[in-house]
ZAGUTI-424969 format. One record per atom (N, C-alpha, C): x, y, z; residue in three letters. Coordinates in steps of 0.05 Angstrom, whole numbers, plus 5000, padded with zeros to 4 digits. Example, Ala and Ser with C-alpha at 12.3 -4.5 7.8 and 13.67 -1.06 7.14 Angstrom:
residues 2
526448865156ALA524649105156ALA526449345156ALA525749555142SER527349795143SER525850015157SER
//
This chain:
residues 230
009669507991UNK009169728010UNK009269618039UNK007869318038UNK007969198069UNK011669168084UNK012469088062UNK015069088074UNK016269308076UNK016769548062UNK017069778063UNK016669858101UNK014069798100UNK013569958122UNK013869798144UNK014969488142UNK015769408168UNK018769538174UNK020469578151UNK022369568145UNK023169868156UNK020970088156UNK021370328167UNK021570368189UNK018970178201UNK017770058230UNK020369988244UNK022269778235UNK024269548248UNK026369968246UNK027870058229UNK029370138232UNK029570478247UNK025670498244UNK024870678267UNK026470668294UNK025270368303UNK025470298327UNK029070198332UNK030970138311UNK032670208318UNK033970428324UNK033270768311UNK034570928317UNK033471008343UNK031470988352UNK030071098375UNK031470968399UNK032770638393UNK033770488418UNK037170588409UNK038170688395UNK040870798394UNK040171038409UNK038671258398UNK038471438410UNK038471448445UNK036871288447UNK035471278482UNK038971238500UNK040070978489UNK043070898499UNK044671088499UNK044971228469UNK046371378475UNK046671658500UNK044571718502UNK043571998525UNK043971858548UNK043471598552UNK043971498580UNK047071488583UNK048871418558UNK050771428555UNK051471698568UNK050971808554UNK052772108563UNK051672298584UNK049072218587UNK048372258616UNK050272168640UNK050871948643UNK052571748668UNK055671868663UNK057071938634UNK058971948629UNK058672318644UNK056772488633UNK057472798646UNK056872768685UNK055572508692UNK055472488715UNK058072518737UNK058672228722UNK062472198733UNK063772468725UNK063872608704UNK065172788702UNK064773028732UNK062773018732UNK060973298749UNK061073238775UNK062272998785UNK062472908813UNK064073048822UNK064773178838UNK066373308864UNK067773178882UNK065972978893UNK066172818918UNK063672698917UNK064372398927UNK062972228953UNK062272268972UNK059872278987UNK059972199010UNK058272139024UNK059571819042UNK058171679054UNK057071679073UNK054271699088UNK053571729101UNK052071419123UNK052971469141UNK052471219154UNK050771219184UNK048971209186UNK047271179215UNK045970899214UNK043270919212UNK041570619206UNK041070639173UNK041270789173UNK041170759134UNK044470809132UNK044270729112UNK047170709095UNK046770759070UNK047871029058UNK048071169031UNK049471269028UNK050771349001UNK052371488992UNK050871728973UNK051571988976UNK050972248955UNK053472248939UNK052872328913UNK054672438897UNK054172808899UNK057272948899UNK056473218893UNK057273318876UNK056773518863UNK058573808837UNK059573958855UNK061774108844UNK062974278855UNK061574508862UNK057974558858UNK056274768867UNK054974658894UNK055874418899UNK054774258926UNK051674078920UNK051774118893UNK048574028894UNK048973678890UNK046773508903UNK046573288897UNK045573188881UNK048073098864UNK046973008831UNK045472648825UNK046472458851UNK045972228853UNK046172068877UNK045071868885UNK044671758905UNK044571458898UNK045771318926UNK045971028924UNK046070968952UNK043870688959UNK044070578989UNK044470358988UNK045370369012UNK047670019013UNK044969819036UNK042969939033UNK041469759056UNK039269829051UNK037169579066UNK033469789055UNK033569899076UNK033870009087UNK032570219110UNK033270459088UNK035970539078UNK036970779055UNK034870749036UNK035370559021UNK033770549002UNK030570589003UNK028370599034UNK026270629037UNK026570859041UNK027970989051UNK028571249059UNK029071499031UNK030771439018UNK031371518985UNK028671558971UNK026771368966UNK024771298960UNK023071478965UNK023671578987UNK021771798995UNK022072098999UNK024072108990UNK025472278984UNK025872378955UNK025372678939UNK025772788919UNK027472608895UNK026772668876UNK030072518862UNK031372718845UNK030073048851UNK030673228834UNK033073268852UNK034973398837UNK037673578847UNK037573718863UNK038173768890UNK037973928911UNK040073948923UNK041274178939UNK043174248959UNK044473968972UNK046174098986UNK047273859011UNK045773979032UNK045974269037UNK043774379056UNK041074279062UNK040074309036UNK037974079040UNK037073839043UNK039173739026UNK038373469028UNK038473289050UNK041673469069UNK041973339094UNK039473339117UNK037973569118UNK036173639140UNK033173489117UNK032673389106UNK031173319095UNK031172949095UNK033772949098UNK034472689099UNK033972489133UNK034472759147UNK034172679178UNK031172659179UNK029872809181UNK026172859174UNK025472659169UNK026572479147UNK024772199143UNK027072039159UNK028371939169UNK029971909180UNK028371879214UNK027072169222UNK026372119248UNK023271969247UNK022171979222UNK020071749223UNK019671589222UNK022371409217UNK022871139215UNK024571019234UNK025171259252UNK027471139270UNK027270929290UNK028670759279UNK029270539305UNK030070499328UNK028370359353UNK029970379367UNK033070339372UNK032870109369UNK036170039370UNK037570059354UNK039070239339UNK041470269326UNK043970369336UNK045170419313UNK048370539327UNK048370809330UNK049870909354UNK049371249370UNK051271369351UNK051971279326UNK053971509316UNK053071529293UNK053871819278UNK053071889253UNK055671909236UNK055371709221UNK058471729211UNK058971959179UNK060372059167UNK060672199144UNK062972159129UNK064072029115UNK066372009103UNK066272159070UNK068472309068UNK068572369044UNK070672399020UNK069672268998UNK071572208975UNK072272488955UNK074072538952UNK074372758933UNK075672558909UNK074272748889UNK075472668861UNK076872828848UNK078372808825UNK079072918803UNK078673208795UNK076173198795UNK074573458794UNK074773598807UNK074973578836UNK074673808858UNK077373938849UNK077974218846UNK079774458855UNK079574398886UNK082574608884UNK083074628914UNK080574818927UNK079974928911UNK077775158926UNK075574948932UNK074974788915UNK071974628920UNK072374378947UNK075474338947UNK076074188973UNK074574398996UNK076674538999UNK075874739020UNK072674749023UNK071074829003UNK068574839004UNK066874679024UNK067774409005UNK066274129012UNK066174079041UNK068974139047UNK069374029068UNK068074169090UNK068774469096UNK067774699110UNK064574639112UNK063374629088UNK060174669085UNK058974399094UNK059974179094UNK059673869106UNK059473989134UNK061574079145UNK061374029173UNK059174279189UNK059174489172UNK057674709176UNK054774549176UNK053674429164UNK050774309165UNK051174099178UNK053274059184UNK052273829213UNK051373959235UNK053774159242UNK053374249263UNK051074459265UNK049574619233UNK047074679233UNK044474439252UNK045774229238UNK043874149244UNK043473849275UNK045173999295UNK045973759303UNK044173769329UNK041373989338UNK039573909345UNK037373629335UNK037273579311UNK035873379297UNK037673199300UNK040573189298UNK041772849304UNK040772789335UNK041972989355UNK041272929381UNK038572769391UNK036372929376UNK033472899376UNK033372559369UNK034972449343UNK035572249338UNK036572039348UNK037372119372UNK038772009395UNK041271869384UNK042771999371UNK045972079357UNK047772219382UNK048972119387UNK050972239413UNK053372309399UNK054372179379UNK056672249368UNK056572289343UNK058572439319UNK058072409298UNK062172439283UNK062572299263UNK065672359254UNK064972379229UNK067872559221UNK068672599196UNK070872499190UNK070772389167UNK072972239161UNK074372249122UNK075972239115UNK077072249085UNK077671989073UNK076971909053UNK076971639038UNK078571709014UNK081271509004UNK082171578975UNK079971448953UNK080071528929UNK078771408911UNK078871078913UNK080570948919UNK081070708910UNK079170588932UNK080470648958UNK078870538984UNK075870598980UNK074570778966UNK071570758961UNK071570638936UNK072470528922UNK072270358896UNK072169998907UNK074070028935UNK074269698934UNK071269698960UNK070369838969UNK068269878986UNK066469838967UNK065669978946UNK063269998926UNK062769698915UNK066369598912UNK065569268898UNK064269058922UNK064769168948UNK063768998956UNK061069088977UNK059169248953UNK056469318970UNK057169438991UNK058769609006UNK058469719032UNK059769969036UNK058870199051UNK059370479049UNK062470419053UNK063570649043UNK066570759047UNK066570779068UNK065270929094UNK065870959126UNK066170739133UNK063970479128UNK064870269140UNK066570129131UNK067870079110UNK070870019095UNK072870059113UNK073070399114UNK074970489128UNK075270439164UNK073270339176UNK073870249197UNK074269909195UNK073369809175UNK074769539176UNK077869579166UNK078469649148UNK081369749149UNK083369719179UNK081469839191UNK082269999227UNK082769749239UNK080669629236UNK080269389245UNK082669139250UNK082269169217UNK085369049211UNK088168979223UNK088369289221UNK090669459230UNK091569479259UNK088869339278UNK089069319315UNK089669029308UNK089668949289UNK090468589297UNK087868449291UNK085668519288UNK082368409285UNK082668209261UNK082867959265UNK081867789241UNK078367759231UNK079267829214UNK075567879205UNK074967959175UNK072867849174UNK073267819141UNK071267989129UNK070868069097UNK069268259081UNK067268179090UNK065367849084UNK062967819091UNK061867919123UNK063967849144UNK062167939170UNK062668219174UNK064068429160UNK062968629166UNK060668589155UNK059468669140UNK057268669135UNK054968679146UNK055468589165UNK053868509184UNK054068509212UNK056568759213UNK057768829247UNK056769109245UNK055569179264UNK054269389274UNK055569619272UNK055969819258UNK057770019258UNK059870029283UNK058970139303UNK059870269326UNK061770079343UNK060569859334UNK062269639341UNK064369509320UNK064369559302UNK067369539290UNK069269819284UNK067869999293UNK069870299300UNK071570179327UNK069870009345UNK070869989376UNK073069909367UNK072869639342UNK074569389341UNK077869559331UNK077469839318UNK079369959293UNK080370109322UNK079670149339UNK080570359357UNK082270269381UNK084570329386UNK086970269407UNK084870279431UNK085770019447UNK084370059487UNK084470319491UNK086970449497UNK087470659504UNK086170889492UNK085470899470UNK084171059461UNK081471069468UNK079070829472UNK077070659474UNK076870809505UNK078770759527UNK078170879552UNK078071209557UNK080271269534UNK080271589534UNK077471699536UNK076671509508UNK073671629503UNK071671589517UNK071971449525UNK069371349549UNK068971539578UNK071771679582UNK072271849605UNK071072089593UNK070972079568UNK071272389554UNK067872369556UNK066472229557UNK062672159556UNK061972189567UNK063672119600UNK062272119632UNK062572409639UNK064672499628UNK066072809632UNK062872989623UNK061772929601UNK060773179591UNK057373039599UNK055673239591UNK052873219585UNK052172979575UNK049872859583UNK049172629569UNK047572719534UNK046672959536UNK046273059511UNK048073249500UNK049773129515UNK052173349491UNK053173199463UNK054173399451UNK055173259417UNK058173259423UNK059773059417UNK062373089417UNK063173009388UNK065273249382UNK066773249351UNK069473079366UNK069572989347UNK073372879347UNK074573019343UNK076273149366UNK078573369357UNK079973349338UNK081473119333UNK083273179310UNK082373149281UNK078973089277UNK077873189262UNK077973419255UNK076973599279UNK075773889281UNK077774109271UNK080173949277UNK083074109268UNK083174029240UNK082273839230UNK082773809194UNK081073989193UNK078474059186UNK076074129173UNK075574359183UNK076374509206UNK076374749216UNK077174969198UNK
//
């Protein structure tokens, strides 16, 4: 009988540890399925949301502890992008640092999953709650904010190497002006200053005319953003 009942005991506890794997299994697997899009969000925290094609945020990941203290404090139940964005600034303005970078960056990955209708969506309703909410960046002392589009791959080789897709894609930029510079020191280059590094002089002075031009609390979009996502 003693062995019997270890023997029930031992194969208890195996179906219970198949069971458990398996649901995590297919939990992560209907995850990936249910993704929509990426997207990275980059100020002094650095995170990425996962979405469904209903906009809700099904998962979260931060590339830094400031995100990750921030996350933390933050719900872990499924909630809007609506929400989550203006919810996300909130703790965000309690922790805010002085010195960080003045831009709010957004890059976003579409997957597989998205229809053309849920492109449209994503994209429209992304920029719609920025600009809902772009008294709280300001307040943040955010002067600028971009949108930007990532392929799958370019946020795959970003993910292998710990660091948001926005900032990928301006090391890319980087690149591409002639910048020798390697995976490890981004890492460790200040946003705003390796956008400078991805961005033509000429363009660099454009913009700087375009700053003195307007309000010191004004928000400026990137036009040829504003024309994609419009």
């Amino acid at each position: 009988m003693k062995r019997l009942m270890i023997l029930f005991t031992i194969s208890a506890m195996v179906v219970c540890l198949s069971l458990m794997m398996y649901l995590m299994m297919v939990k992560r697997m209907n995850t990936s399925e249910d993704t929509a899009a990426y997207v990275s969000i980059d100020a002094f925290p650095s995170l990425e949301i996962s979405l469904n094609n209903k906009l809700n945020v099904i998962q979260t990941r931060s590339f830094n502890k400031e995100a990750e203290q921030l996350l933390n404090q933050m719900s872990d139940e499924d909630v809007s992008l609506k929400t989550f964005l203006p919810n996300l600034m909130s703790q965000m303005e309690k922790s805010n640092p002085v010195e960080k970078d003045p831009m709010f960056m957004v890059t976003t990955t579409l997957t597989h999953a998205a229809s053309k209708s849920d492109v449209s969506k994503i994209r429209a309703h992304l920029l719609h709650t920025l600009e809902t909410n772009r008294p709280k960046l300001v307040k943040l002392g955010y002067s600028d904010y971009q949108m930007r589009d990532a392929s799958i791959e370019e946020r795959k080789k970003a993910i292998g190497q710990h660091f948001s897709t926005g900032k990928y894609l301006f090391y890319l930029d980087a690149l591409r002006n002639h910048h020798t510079i390697t995976i490890d020191q981004v890492k460790n280059i200040p946003l705003q200053q390796l956008r400078s590094m991805g961005t033509p002089l000429e363009e660099n002075q454009k913009d700087v005319q375009i700053k003195e031009k307007n309000d010191s609390s004004s928000f400026k979009l990137d036009q040829k953003y504003w024309m994609k996502y419009s």
